[in-house]
C-alpha positions as CSV (number, residue, x, y, z in Angstrom):
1,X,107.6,240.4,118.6
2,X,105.5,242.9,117.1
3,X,105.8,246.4,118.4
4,X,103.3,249.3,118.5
5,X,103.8,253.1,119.2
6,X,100.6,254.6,120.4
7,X,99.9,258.3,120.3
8,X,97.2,259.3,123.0
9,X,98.2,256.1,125.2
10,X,97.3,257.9,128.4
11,X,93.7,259.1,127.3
12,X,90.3,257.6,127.9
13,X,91.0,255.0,124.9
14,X,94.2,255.0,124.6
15,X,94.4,252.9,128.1
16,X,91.9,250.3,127.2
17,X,94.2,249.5,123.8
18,X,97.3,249.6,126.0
19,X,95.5,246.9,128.1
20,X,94.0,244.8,125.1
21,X,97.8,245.4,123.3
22,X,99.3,243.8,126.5
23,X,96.2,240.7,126.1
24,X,98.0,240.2,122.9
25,X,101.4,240.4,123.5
26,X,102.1,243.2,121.2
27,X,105.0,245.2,122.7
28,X,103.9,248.7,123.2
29,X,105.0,252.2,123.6
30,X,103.6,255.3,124.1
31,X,104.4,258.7,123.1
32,X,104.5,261.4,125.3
33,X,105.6,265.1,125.8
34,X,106.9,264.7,129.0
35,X,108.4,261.5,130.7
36,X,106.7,262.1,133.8
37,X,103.3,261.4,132.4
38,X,105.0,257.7,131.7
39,X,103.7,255.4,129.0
40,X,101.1,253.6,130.8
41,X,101.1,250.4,132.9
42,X,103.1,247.3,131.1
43,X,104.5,249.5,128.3
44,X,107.4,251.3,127.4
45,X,107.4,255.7,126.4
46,X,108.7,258.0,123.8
47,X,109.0,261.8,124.3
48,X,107.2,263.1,121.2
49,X,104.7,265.7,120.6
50,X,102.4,265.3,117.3
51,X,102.6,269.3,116.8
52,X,106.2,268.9,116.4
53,X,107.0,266.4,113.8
54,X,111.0,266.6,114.5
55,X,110.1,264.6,117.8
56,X,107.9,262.4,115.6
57,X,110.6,261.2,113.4
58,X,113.2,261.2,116.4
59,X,110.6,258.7,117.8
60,X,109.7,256.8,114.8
61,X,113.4,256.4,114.5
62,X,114.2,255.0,117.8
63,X,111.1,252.7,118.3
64,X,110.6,251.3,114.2
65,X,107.3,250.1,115.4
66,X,105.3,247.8,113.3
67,X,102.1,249.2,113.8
68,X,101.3,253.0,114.6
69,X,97.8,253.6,116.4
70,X,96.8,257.9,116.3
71,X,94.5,258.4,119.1
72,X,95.6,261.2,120.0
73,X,94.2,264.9,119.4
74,X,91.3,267.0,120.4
75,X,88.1,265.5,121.2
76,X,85.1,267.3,122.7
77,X,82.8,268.6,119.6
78,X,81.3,271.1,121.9
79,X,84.3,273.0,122.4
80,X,85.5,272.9,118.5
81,X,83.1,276.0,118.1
82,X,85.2,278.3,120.1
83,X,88.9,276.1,119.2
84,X,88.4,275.9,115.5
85,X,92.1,276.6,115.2
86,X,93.3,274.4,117.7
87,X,91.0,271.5,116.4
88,X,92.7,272.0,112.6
89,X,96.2,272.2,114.1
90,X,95.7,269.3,116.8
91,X,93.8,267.0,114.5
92,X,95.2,267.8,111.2
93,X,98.4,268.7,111.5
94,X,99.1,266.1,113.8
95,X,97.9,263.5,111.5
96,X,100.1,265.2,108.7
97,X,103.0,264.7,111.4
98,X,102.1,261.5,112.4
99,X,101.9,260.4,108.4
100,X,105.0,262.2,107.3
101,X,106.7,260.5,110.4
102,X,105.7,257.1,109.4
103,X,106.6,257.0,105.8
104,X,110.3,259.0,106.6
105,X,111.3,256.7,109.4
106,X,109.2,253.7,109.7
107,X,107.9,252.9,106.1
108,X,107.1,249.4,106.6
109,X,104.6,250.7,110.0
110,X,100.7,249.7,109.5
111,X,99.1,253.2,110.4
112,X,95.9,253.1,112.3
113,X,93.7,256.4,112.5
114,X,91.3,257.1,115.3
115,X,88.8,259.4,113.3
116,X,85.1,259.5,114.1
117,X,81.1,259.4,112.9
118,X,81.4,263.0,113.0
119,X,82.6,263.2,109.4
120,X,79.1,262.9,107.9
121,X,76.9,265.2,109.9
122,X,74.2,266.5,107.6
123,X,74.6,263.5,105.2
124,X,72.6,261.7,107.9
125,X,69.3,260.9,107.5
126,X,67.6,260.2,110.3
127,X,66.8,256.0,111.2
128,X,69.3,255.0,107.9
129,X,72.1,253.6,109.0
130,X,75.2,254.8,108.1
131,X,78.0,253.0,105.9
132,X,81.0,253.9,104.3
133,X,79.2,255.7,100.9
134,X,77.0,257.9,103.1
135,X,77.9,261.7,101.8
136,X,80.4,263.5,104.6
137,X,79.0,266.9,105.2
138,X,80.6,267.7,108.6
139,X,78.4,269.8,110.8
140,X,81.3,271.5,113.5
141,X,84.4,272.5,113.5
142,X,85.6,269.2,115.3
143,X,84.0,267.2,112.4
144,X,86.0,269.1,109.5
145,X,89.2,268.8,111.6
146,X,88.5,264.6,111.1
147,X,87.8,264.0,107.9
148,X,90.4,266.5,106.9
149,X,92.6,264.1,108.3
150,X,90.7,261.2,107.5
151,X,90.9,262.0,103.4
152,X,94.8,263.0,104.3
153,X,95.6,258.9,105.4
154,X,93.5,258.2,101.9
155,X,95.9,260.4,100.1
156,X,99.2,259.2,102.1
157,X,98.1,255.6,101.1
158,X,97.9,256.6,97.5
159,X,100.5,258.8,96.5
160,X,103.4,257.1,98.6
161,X,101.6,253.8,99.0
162,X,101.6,254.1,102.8
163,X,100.0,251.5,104.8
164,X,97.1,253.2,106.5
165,X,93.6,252.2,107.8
166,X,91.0,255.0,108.8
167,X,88.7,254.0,111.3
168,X,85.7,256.0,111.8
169,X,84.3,255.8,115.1
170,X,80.8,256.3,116.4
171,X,80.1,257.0,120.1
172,X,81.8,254.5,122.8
173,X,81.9,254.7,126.7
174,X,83.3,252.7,130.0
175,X,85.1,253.8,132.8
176,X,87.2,256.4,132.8
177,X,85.2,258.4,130.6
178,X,85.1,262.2,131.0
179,X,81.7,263.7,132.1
180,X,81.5,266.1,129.7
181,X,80.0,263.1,127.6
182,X,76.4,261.6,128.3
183,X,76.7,258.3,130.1
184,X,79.1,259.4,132.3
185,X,77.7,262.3,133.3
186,X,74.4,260.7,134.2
187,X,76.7,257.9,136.1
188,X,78.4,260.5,138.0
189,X,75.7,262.7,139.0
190,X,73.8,259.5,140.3
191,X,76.8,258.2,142.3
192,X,77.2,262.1,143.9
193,X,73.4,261.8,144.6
194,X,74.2,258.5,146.3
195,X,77.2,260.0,148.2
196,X,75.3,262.7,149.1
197,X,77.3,265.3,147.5
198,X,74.0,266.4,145.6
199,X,70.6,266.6,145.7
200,X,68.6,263.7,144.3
201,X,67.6,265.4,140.4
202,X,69.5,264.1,138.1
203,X,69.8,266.8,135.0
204,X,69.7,265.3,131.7
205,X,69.2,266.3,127.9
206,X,66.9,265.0,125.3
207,X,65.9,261.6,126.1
208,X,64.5,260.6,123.0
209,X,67.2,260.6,120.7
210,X,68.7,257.6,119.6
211,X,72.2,257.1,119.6
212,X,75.3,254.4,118.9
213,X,77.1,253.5,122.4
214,X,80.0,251.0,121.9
215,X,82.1,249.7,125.0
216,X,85.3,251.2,124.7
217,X,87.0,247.8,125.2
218,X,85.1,246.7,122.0
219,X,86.5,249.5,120.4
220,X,90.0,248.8,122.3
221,X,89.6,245.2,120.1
222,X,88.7,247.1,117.1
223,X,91.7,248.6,116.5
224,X,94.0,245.7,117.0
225,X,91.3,244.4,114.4
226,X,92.5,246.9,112.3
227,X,95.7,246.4,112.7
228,X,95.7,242.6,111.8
229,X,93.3,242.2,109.2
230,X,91.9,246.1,108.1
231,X,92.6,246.3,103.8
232,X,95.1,249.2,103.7
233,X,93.1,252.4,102.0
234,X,89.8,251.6,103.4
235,X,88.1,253.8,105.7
236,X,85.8,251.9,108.1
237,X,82.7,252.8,110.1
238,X,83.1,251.1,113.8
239,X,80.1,250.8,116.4
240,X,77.3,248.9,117.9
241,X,74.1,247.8,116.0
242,X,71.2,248.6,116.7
243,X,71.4,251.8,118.3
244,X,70.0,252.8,122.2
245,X,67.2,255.2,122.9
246,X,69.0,257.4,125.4
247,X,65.9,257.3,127.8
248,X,66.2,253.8,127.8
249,X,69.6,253.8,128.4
250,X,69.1,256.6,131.9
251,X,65.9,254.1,133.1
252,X,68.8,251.2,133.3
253,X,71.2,253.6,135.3
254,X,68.7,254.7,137.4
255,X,67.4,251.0,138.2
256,X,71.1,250.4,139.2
257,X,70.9,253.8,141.9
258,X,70.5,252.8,145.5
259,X,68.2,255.7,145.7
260,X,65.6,257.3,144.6
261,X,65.7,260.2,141.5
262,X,63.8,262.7,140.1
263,X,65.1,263.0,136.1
264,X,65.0,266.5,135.2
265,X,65.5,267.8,131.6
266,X,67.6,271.0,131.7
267,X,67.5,273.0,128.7
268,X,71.3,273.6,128.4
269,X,71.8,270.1,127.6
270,X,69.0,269.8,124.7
271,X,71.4,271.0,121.3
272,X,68.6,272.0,118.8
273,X,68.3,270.6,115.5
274,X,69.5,267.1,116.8
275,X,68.9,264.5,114.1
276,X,66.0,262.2,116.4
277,X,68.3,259.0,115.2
278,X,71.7,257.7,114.5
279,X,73.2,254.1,113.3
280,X,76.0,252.8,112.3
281,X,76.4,250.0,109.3
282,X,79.5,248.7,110.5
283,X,79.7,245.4,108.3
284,X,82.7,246.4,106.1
285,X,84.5,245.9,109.1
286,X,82.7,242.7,110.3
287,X,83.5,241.3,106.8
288,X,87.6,242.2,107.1
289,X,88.1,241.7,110.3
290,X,85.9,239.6,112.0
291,X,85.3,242.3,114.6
292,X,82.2,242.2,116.4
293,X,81.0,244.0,120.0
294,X,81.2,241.8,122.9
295,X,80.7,243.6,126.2
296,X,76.7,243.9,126.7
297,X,75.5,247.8,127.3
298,X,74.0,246.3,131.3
299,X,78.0,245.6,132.0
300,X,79.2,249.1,130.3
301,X,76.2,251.1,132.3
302,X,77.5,248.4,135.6
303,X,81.4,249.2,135.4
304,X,80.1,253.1,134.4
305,X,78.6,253.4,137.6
306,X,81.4,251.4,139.9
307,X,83.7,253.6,138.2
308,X,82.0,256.6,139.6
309,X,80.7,255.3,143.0
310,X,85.0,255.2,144.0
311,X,85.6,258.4,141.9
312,X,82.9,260.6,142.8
313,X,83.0,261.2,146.5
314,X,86.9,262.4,146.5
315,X,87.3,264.5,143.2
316,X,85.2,266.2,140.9
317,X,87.0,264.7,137.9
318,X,87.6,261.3,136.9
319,X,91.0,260.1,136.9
320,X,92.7,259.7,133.3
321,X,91.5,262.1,130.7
């Protein structure tokens, strides 16, 4: 059977690949720093920290997984700005952890990276999509932590010849998202309105970007995608096609409300200088793997808003980070 060691198991993606790794049979375990937190339902845990790579190799060690999925590491661009440091140590350093770990302990592991779309910030140009040989010019903190750590599974697979595949990863949502992120923050502040825990005004940004929004079940696929059939070396751009105007995106949400809103834009939430549209060429991937999205945006914004109609009216913060 094969086994997989997932960092980041308990997070907001994390879960949805536990549950697609159980779909497939794939015996998995999650790392953890403390016990307590548990590995996640139907899978095993490790105690291991990606800032300490002695625990990584103590882990790599005991489990010899077969495939290795990083997921885990910092996450929220906003906050990079004032975390620069943590960003670089979280998401760099634990790559370079999770890399040396790999190829001292488990040399034979396929290595899976979670990076992200925010490698090539200014080498967008606005309404072209973006593949794999558009320029990386990072635009925050959060985006140089990536590809930093992106070019470092590039250079892990070609001096030691380490198998690693480098996903990079445009937006994706679903339940159990944070609401520091777009779609659930609209979700939630509809399903308080609904509760009655706040008046009916739902606060939004600009409405006229567009933007790529992939179910994070499709992306939950993707990386067992990678994992099968991903070329070793290869970096790969993952998301939807085309992308979603975000207004159009708030008018579905709002025609799934029981009640009636006013949509007000609040000027904290508008980030200036936003390029007007983003899209991802994802058909390196498509051709390798087979990998398309599945889940239609009406059942993401649907199982968005169920999620936060039983979270909403008894804590402020979703359940799984």
């Amino acid at each position: 059977m094969t086994r997989a060691l997932v960092t980041g198991l308990n997070g907001f993606a994390g879960r949805h690949l536990g549950e697609a790794l159980r779909l497939e049979a794939i015996e998995t375990i999650g790392l953890v720093r403390d016990p307590a937190e548990g590995g996640g339902e139907g899978s095993g845990f490790v105690r291991g920290d990606i800032t300490d790579r002695a625990s990584l190799e103590r882990a790599f060690a005991e489990i010899r997984p077969d495939w290795v999925f990083h997921l885990a590491g910092k996450a929220y661009v906003p906050e990079s700005w004032d975390k620069a440091e943590e960003h670089l140590r979280v998401n760099l350093g634990g790559t370079l952890n999770v890399l040396e770990a790999a190829r001292r302990a488990a040399p034979g592991a396929r290595v899976v990276l979670a990076g992200s779309g925010e490698v090539y910030g200014f080498g967008i140009e606005s309404g072209r999509a973006i593949d794999e040989t558009t320029l990386c010019e990072p635009a925050t903190p959060y985006g140089v932590s990536k590809l930093a750590a992106d070019l470092l599974g590039m250079d892990y697979h070609r001096r030691y010849g380490s198998d690693v595949v480098r996903l990079r990863l445009f937006n994706h949502t679903g339940p159990g998202q944070r609401p520091d992120f777009a779609l659930p923050s609209f979700a939630r502040q509809i399903a308080r309105i609904e509760a009655g825990l706040a008046q009916p005004v739902l606060e939004v940004g600009d409405l006229e970007v567009e933007r790529v929004f992939t179910d994070v079940r499709d992306v939950a696929r993707a990386y067992v995608a990678a994992a099968r059939s991903g070329r070793a070396g290869l970096c790969y751009n993952v998301g939807r096609s085309p992308s979603y105007r975000v207004r159009h995106l708030v008018d579905k949400l709002l025609a799934l409300s029981r009640v009636r809103i006013e949509v007000r834009v609040d000027p904290a939430r508008v980030r200036p200088g936003q390029i007007a549209s983003i899209a991802c060429d994802a058909s390196r991937f498509a051709r390798d793997t087979g990998w398309r999205p599945e889940v239609p945006i009406e059942q993401t914004l649907q199982d968005l808003m169920d999620y936060w109609r039983s979270n909403s009216a008894h804590r402020e913060e979703p359940a799984t980070p």
